[in-house]
PDB file of N, CA, C and O in Angstrom:
ATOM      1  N   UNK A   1      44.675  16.293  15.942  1.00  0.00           N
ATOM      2  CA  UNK A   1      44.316  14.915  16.225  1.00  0.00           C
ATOM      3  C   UNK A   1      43.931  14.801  17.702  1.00  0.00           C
ATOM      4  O   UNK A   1      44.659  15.269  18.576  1.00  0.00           O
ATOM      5  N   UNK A   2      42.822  14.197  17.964  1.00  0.00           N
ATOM      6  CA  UNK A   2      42.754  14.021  19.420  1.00  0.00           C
ATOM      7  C   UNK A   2      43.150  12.885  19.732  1.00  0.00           C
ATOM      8  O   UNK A   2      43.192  11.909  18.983  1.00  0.00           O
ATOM      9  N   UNK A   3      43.687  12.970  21.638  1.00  0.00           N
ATOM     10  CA  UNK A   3      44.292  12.357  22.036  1.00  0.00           C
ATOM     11  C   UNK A   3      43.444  12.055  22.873  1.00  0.00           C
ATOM     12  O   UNK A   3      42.462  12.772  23.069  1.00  0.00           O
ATOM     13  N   UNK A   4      43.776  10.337  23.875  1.00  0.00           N
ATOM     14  CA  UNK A   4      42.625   9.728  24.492  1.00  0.00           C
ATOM     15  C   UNK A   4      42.834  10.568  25.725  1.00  0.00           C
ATOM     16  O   UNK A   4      43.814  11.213  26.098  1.00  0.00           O
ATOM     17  N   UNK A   5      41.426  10.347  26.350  1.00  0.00           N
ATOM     18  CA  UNK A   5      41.785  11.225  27.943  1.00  0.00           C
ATOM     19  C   UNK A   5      41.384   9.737  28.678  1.00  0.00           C
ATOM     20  O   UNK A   5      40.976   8.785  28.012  1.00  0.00           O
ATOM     21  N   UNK A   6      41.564   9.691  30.150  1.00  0.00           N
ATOM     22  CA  UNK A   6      41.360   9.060  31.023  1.00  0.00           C
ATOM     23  C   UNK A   6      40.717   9.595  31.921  1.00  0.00           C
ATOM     24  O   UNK A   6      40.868  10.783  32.210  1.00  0.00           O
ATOM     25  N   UNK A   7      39.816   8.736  32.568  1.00  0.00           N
ATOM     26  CA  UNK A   7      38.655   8.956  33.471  1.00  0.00           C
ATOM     27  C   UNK A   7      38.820   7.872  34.479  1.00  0.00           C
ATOM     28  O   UNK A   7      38.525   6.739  34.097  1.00  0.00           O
ATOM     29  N   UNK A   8      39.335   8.058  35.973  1.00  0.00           N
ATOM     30  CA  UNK A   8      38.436   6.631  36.748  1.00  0.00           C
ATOM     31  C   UNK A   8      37.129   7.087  37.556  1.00  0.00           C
ATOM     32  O   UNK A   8      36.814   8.156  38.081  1.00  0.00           O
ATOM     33  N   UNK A   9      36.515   5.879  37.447  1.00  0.00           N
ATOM     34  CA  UNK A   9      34.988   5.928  37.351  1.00  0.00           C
ATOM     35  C   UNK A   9      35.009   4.899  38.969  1.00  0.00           C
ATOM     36  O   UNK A   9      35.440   3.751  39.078  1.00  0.00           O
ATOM     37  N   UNK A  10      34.358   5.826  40.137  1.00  0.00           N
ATOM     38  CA  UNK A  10      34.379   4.271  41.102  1.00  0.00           C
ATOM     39  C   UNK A  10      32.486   3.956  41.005  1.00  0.00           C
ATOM     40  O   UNK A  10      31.543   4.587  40.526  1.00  0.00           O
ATOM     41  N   UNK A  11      32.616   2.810  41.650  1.00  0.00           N
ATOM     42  CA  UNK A  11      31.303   2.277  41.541  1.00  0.00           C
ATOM     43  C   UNK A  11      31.295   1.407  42.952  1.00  0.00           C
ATOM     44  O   UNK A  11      32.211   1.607  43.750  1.00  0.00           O
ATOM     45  N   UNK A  12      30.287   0.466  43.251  1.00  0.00           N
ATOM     46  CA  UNK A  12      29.994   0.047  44.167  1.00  0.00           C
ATOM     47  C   UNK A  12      31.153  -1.360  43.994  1.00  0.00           C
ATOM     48  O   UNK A  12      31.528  -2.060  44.935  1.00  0.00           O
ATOM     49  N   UNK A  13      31.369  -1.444  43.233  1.00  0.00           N
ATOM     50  CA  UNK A  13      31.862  -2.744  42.631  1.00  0.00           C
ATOM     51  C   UNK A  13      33.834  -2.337  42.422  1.00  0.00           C
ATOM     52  O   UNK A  13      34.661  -3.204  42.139  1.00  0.00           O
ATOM     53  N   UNK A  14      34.105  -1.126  42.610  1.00  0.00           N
ATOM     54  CA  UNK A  14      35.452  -1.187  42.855  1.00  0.00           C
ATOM     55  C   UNK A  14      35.577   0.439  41.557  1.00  0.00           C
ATOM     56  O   UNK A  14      34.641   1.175  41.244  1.00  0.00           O
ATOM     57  N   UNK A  15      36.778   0.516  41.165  1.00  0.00           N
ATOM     58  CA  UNK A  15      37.509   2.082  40.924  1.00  0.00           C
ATOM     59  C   UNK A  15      37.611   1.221  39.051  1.00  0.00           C
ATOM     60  O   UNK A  15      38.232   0.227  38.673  1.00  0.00           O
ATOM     61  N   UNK A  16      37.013   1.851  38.564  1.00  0.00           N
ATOM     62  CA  UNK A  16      37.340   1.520  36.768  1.00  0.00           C
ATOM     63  C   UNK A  16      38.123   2.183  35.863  1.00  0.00           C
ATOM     64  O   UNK A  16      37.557   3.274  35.928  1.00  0.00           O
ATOM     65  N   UNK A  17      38.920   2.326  35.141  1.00  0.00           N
ATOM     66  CA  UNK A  17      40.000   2.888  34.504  1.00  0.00           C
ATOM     67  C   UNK A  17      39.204   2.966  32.928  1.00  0.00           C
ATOM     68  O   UNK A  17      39.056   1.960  32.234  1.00  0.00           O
ATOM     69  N   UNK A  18      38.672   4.519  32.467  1.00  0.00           N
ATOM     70  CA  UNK A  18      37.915   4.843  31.412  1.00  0.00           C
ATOM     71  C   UNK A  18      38.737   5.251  30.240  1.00  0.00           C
ATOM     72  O   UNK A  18      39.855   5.624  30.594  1.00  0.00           O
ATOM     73  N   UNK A  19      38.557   5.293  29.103  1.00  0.00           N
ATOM     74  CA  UNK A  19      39.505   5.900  28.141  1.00  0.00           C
ATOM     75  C   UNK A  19      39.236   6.020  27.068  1.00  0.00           C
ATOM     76  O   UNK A  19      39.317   5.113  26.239  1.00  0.00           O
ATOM     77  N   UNK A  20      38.648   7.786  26.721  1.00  0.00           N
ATOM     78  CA  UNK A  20      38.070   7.815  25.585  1.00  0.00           C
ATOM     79  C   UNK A  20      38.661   8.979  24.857  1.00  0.00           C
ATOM     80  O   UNK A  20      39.654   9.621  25.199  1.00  0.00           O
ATOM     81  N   UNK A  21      37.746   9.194  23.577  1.00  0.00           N
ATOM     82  CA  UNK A  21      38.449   9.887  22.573  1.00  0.00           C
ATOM     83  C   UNK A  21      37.293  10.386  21.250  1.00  0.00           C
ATOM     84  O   UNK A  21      36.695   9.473  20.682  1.00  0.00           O
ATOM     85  N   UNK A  22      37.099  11.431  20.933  1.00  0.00           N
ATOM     86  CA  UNK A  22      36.301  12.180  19.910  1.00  0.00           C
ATOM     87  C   UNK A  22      35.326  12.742  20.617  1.00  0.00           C
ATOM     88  O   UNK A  22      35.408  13.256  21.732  1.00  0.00           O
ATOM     89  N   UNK A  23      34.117  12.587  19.711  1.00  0.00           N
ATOM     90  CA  UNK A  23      32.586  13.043  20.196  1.00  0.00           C
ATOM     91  C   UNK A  23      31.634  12.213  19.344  1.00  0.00           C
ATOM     92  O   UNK A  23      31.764  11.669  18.247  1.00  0.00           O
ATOM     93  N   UNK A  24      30.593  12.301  20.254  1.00  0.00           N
ATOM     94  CA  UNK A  24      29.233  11.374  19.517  1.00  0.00           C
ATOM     95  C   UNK A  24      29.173  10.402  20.509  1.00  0.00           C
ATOM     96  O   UNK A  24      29.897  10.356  21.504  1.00  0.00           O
ATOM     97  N   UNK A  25      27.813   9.214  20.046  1.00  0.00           N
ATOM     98  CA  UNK A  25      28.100   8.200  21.157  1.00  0.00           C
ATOM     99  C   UNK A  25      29.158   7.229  20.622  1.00  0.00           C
ATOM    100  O   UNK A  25      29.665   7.206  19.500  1.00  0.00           O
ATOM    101  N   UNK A  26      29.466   6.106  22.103  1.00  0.00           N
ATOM    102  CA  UNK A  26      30.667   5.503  21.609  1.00  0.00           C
ATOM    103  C   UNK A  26      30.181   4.433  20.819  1.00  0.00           C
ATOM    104  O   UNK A  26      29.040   4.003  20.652  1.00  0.00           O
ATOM    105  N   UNK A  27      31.766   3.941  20.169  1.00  0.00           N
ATOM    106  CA  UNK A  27      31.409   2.538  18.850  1.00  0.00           C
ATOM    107  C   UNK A  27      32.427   1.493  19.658  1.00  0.00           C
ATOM    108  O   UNK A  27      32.514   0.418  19.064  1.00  0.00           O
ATOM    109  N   UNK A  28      32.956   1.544  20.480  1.00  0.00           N
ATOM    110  CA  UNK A  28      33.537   0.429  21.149  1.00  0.00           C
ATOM    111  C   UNK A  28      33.382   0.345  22.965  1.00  0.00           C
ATOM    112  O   UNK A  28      33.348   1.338  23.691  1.00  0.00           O
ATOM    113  N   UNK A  29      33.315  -0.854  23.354  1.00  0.00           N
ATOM    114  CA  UNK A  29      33.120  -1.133  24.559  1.00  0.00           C
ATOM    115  C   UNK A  29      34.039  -2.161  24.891  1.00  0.00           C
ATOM    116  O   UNK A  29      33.741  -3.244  24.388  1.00  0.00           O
ATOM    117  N   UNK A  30      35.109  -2.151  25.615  1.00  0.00           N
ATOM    118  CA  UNK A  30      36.324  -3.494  25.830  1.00  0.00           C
ATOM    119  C   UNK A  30      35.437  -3.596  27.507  1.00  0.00           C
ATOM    120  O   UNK A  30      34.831  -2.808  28.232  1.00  0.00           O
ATOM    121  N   UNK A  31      35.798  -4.995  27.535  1.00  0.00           N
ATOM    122  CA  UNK A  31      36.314  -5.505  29.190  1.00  0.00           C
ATOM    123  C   UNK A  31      37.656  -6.439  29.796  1.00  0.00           C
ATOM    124  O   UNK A  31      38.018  -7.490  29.267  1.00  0.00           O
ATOM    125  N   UNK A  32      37.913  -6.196  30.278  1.00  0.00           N
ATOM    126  CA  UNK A  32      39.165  -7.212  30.907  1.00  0.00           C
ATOM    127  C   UNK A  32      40.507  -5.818  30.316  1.00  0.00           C
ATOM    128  O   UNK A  32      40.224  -4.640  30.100  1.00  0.00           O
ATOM    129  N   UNK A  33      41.842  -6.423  30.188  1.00  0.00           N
ATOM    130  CA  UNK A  33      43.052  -5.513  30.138  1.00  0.00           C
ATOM    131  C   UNK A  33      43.419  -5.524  28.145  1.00  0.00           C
ATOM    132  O   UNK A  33      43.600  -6.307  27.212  1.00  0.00           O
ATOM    133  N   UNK A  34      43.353  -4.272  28.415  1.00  0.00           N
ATOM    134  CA  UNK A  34      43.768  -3.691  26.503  1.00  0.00           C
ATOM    135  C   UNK A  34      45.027  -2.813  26.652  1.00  0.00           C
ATOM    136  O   UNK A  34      44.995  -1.817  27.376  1.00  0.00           O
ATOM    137  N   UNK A  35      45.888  -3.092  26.125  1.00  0.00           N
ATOM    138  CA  UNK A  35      46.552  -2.207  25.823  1.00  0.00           C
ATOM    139  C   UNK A  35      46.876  -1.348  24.613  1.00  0.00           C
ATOM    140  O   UNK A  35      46.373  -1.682  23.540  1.00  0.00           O
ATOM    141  N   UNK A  36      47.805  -0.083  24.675  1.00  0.00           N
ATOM    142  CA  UNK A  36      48.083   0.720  23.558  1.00  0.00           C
ATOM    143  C   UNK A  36      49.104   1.231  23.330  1.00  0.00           C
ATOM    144  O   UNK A  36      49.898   1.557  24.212  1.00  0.00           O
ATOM    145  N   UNK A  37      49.272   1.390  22.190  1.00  0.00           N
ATOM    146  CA  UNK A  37      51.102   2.099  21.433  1.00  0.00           C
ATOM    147  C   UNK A  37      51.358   3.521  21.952  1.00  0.00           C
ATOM    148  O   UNK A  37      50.513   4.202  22.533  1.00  0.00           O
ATOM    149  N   UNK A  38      52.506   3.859  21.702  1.00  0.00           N
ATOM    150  CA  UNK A  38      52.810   5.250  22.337  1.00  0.00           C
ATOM    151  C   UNK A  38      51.416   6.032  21.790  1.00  0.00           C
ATOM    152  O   UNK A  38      50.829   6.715  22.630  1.00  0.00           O
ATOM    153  N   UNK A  39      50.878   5.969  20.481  1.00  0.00           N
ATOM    154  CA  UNK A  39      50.125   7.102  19.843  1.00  0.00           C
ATOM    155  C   UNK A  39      48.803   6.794  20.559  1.00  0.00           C
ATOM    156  O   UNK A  39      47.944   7.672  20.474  1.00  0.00           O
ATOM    157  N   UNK A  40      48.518   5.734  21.220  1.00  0.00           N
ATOM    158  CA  UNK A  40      47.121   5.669  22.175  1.00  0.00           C
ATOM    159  C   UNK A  40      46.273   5.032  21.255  1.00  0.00           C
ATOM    160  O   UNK A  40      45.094   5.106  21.601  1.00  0.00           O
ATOM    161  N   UNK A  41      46.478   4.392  20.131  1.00  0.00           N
ATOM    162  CA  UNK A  41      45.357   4.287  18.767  1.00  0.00           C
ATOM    163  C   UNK A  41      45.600   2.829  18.742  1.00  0.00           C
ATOM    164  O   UNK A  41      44.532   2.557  18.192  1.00  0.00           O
ATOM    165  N   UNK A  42      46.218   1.562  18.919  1.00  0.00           N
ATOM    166  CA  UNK A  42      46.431   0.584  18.419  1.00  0.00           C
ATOM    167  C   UNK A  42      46.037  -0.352  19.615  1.00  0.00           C
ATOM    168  O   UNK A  42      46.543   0.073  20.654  1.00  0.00           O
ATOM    169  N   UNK A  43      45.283  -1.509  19.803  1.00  0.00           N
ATOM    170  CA  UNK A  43      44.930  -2.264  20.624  1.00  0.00           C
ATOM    171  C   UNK A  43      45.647  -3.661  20.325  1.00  0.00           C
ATOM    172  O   UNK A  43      45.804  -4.106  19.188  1.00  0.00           O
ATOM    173  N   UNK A  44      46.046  -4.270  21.463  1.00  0.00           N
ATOM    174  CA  UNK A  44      47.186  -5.691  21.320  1.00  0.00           C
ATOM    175  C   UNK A  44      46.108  -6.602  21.555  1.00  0.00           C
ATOM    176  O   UNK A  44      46.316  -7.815  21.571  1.00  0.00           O
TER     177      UNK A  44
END
């Protein structure tokens, strides 16, 4: 099973906190604060 990795990304606009998981292009895009369960899979 893969597990999410983390990436911060800075930009001109400040330091971004990335967090992804599989391969292919992506099927979700969040903004603002998400959180997740111990297993990294469940969004509140």
């Amino acid at each position: 099973m893969d597990k999410w990795k983390r990436k911060m990304v800075n930009t001109s606009r400040g330091t971004f906190e990335v967090f992804f998981k599989g391969r292919g292009r992506p099927i979700c895009v969040t903004h603002h604060y998400s959180e997740f369960n111990s297993s990294g899979d469940h969004f509140y």
